[in-house]
C-alpha positions in Angstrom: -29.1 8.1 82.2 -32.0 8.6 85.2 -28.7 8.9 87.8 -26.3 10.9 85.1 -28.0 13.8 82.9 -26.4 14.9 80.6 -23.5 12.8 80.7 -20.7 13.0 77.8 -19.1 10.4 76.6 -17.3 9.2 73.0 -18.2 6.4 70.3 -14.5 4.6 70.3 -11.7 4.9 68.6 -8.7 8.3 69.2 -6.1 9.3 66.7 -2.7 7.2 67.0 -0.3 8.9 68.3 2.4 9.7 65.3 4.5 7.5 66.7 2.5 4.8 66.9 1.3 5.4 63.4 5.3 5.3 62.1 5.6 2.1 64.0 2.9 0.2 62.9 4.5 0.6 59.4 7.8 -0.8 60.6 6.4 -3.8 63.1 9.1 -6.2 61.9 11.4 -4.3 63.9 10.2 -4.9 67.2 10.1 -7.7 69.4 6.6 -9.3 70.7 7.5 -7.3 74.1 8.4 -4.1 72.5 5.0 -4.6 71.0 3.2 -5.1 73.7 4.6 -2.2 75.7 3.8 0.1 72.7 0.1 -1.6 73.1 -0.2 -0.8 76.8 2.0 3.3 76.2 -0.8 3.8 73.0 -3.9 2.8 75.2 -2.6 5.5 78.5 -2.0 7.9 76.0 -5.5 7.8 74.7 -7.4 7.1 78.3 -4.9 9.7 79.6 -6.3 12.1 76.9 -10.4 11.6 77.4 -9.5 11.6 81.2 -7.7 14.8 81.3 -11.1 15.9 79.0 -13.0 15.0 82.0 -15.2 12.4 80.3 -17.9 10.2 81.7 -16.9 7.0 80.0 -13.3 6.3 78.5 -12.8 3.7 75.7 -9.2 2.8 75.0 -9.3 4.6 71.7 -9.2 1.4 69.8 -5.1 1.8 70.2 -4.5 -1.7 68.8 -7.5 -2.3 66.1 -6.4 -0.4 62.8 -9.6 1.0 62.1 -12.9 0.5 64.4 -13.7 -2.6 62.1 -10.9 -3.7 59.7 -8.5 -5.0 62.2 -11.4 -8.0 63.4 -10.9 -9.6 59.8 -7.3 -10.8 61.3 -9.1 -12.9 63.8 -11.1 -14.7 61.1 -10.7 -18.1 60.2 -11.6 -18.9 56.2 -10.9 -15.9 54.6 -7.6 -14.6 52.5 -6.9 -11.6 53.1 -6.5 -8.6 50.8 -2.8 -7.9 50.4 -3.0 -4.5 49.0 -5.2 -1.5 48.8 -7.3 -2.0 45.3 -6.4 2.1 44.5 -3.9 3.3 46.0 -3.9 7.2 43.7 -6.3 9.7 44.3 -8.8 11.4 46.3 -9.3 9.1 49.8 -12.3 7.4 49.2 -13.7 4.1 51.1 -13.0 2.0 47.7 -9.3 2.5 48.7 -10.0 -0.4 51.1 -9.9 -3.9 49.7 -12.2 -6.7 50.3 -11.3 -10.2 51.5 -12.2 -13.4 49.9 -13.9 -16.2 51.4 -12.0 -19.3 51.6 -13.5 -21.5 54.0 -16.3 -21.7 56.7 -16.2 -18.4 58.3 -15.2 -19.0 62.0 -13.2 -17.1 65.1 -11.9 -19.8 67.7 -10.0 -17.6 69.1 -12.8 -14.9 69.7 -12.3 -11.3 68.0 -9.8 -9.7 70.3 -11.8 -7.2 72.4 -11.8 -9.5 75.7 -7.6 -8.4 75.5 -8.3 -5.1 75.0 -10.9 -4.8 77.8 -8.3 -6.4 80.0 -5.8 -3.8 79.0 -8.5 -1.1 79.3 -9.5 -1.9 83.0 -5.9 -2.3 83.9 -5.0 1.5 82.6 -7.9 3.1 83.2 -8.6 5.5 86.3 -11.3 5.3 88.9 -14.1 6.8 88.2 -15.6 6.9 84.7 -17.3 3.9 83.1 -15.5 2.2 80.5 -17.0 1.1 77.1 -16.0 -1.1 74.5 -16.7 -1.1 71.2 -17.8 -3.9 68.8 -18.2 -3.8 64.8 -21.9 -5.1 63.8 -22.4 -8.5 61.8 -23.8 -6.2 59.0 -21.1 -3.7 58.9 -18.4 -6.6 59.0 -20.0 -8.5 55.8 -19.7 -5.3 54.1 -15.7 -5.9 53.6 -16.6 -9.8 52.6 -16.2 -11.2 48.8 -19.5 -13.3 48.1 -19.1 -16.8 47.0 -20.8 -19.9 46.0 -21.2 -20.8 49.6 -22.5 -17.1 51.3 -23.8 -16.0 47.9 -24.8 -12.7 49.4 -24.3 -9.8 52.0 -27.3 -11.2 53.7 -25.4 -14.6 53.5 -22.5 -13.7 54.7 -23.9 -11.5 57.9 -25.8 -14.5 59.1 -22.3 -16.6 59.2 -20.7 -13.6 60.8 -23.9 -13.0 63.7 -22.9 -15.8 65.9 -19.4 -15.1 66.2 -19.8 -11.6 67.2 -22.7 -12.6 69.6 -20.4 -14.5 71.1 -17.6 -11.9 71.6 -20.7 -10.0 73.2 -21.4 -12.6 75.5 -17.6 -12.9 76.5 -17.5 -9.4 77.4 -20.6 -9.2 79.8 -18.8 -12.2 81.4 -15.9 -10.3 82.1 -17.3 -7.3 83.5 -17.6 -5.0 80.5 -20.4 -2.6 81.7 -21.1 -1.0 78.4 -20.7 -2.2 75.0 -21.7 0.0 71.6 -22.4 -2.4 68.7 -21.0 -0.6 65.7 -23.3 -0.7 62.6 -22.9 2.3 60.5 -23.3 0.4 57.2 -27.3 0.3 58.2 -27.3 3.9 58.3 -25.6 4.5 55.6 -27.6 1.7 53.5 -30.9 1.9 55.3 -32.7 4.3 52.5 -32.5 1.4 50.2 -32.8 -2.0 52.2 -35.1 -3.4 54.6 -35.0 -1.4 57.4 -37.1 -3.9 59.8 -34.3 -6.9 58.6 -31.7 -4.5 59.8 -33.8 -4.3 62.9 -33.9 -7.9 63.5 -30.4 -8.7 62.5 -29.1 -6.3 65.2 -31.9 -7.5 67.7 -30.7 -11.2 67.2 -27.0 -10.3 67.7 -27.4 -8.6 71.4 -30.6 -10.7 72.3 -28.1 -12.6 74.9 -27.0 -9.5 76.5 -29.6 -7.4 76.7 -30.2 -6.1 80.5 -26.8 -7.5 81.3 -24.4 -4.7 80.2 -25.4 -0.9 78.8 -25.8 -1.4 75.3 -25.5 1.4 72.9 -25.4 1.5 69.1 -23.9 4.3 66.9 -25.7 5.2 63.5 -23.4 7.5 61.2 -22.8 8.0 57.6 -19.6 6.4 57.4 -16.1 8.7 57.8 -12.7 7.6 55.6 -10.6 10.4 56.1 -13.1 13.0 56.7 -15.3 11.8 53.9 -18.9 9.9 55.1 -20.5 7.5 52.0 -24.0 7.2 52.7 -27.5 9.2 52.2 -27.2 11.3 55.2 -30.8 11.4 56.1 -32.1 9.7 59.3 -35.9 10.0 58.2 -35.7 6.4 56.2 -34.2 4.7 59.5 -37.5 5.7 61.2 -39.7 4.2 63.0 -38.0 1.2 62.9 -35.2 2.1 64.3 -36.6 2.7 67.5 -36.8 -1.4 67.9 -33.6 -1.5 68.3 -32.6 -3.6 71.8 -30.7 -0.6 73.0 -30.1 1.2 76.2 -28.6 4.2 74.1 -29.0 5.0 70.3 -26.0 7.3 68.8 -26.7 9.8 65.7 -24.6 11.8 64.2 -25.3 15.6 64.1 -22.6 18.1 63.9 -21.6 17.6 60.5 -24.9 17.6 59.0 -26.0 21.1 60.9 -27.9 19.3 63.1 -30.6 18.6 60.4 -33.6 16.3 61.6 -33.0 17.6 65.6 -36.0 16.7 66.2 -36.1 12.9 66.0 -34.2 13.1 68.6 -37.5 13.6 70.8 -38.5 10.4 69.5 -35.6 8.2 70.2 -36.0 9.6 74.1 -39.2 8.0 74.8 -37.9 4.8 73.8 -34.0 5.3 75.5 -31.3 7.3 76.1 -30.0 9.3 72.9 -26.5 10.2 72.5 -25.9 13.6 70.6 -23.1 14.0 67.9 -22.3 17.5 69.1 -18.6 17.8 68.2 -17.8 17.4 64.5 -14.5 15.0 63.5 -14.8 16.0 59.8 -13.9 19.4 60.6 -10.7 21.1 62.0 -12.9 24.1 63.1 -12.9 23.5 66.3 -16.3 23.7 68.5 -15.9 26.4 71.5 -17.5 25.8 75.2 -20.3 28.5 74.1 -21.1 26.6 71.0 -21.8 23.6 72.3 -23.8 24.8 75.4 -26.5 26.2 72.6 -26.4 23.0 71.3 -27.0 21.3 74.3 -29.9 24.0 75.2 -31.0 23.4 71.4 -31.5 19.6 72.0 -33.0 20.0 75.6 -36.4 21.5 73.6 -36.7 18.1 72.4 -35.8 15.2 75.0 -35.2 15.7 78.8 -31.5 16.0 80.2 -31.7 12.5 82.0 -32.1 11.1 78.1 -29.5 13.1 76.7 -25.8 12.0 76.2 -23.4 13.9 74.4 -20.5 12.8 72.3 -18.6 13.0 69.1 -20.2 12.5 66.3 -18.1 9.6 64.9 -14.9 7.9 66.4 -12.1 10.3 66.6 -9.5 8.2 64.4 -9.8 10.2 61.4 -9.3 13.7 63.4 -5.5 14.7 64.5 -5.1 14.3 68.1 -4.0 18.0 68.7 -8.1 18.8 67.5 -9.4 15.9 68.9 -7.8 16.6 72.7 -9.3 20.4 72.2 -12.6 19.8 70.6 -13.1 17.1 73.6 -12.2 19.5 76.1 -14.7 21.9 74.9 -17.3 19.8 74.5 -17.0 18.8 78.3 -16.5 22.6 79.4 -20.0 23.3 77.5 -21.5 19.9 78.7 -20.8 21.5 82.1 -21.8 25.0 81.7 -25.5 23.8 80.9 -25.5 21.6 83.5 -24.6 24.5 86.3 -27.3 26.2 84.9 -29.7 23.6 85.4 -28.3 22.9 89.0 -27.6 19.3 88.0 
């Protein structure tokens, strides 16, 4: 950001506390009130935690979605969903998540749930850093769908799923939400092998209401189940289309990967802002304030500070909160030590 170089912020979602995590199994016996006060102590806890980090922007760690995406198929009209995990032995793997058939038309009366959770956000939250939200993509969203005879495809089934996230889009910006990342990892993870321009145009056509009105980011990553991404971790195939996409800030995951293809980071910042995954949530090593100032110095040859943002690579839900509260602390401390030496 022009008024904020440098700036450091995180994609969405923070590890559940482990109580939260034992009491999510056992939700049958709490009362709706004991629920919602377990809501509102999970979201402080995880504000509390990026705040204390000494973040620019705060999410609410995603406290009450389980996942970044999988808890939005529970707002979904027309669908039956999947009562069991399809493998349940073995290495984790992303097939241990089941897909939900399609029952009916695919609709969402009552919205997605995010407008809640940005109340419950903005209620918590401290003065002072900007608060995001975080919404799962139309493409990413389909991927978790069951084609049938009416949405014979994944093509088919993102096209029925576009409007109703557009909408949750449009619902946020109405109620103040000043900066919203659109989730799409499944077009990184796919985009060696489809249309890259369609993915373009699918995204473009789900934000096209909101552009200018709120800071839009989106996060490209290689997918992370328990530490384990799923796609062709190369960003090369992505571009140059990629750089069409109606954002404010573009998100690309680097840590993990060693911080291969730096430089097309230089090309993102003539178009927008580019957010740096500088802090790796696949590993428990854990990144010191030194560290990541040479990254940050690293990434400066390529795109000027008032472009560059610096975050996690991925959300944090798959990382234990112990690393995640350190590895965020660093990752401030070295934000901070490049900026003092740049007098900024």
């Amino acid at each position: 950001m022009k008024d904020h170089p440098l700036r450091t912020s995180v994609i969405g979602s923070y590890p559940f506390p482990g109580w939260l995590e034992f009491a999510s199994g056992h939700l049958d016996q709490f009362g709706s009130d004991d629920i919602a006060e377990m809501q509102d102590d999970a979201a402080t806890v995880a504000i509390e935690d990026q705040f204390r980090a000494g973040l620019d922007v705060l999410t609410d760690g995603e406290q009450t979605r389980f996942d970044f995406n999988l808890s939005f198929y529970g707002h979904l009209e027309g669908i039956d969903l999947e009562p069991a995990s399809p493998r349940r032995f073995g290495p984790p793997a992303h097939d241990q998540r089941g897909k939900h058939a399609i029952s009916g038309e695919l609709a969402a009366p009552g919205g997605l749930g995010t407008l809640e959770e940005f109340a419950r956000l903005k209620r918590l939250a401290p003065e002072g850093p900007r608060l995001k939200m975080s919404v799962p993509g139309p493409f990413t969203m389909s991927g978790r769908l069951l084609p049938n005879d009416r949405y014979p495809d994944r093509y088919a089934i993102t096209e029925a799923l576009l409007p109703l996230i557009r909408d949750e889009l449009v619902a946020l910006v109405e109620a103040g939400c000043e900066e919203i990342c659109v989730d799409e990892p499944s077009m990184s993870c796919y985009g060696y092998r489809e249309d890259t321009k369609r993915f373009v145009d699918i995204f473009n056509r789900t934000v096209e209401p909101v552009v200018g009105k709120t800071r839009l980011c989106t996060h490209l990553c290689f997918g992370n189940f328990k530490g384990h991404p799923v796609g062709y971790r190369r960003y090369a195939p992505l571009f140059p289309d990629f750089l069409d996409l109606h954002v404010d800030e573009l998100h690309l995951e680097m840590a993990n990967r060693e911080y291969a293809e730096l430089e097309i980071i230089g090309e993102v910042a003539k178009r927008m802002d580019v957010a740096v995954g500088i802090i790796d949530v696949k590993s428990y090593f854990i990144e010191t304030p030194g560290l990541v100032a040479e990254k940050v110095r690293a990434c400066l040859d390529f795109a000027p500070a008032d472009r560059l943002v610096f975050a996690p690579d991925c959300g944090l839900s798959q990382t234990a909160r112990w690393a995640a509260k350190r590895k965020l602390e660093n990752m401030v401390e070295g934000v901070r030590m490049v900026r003092a030496e740049l007098a900024i």
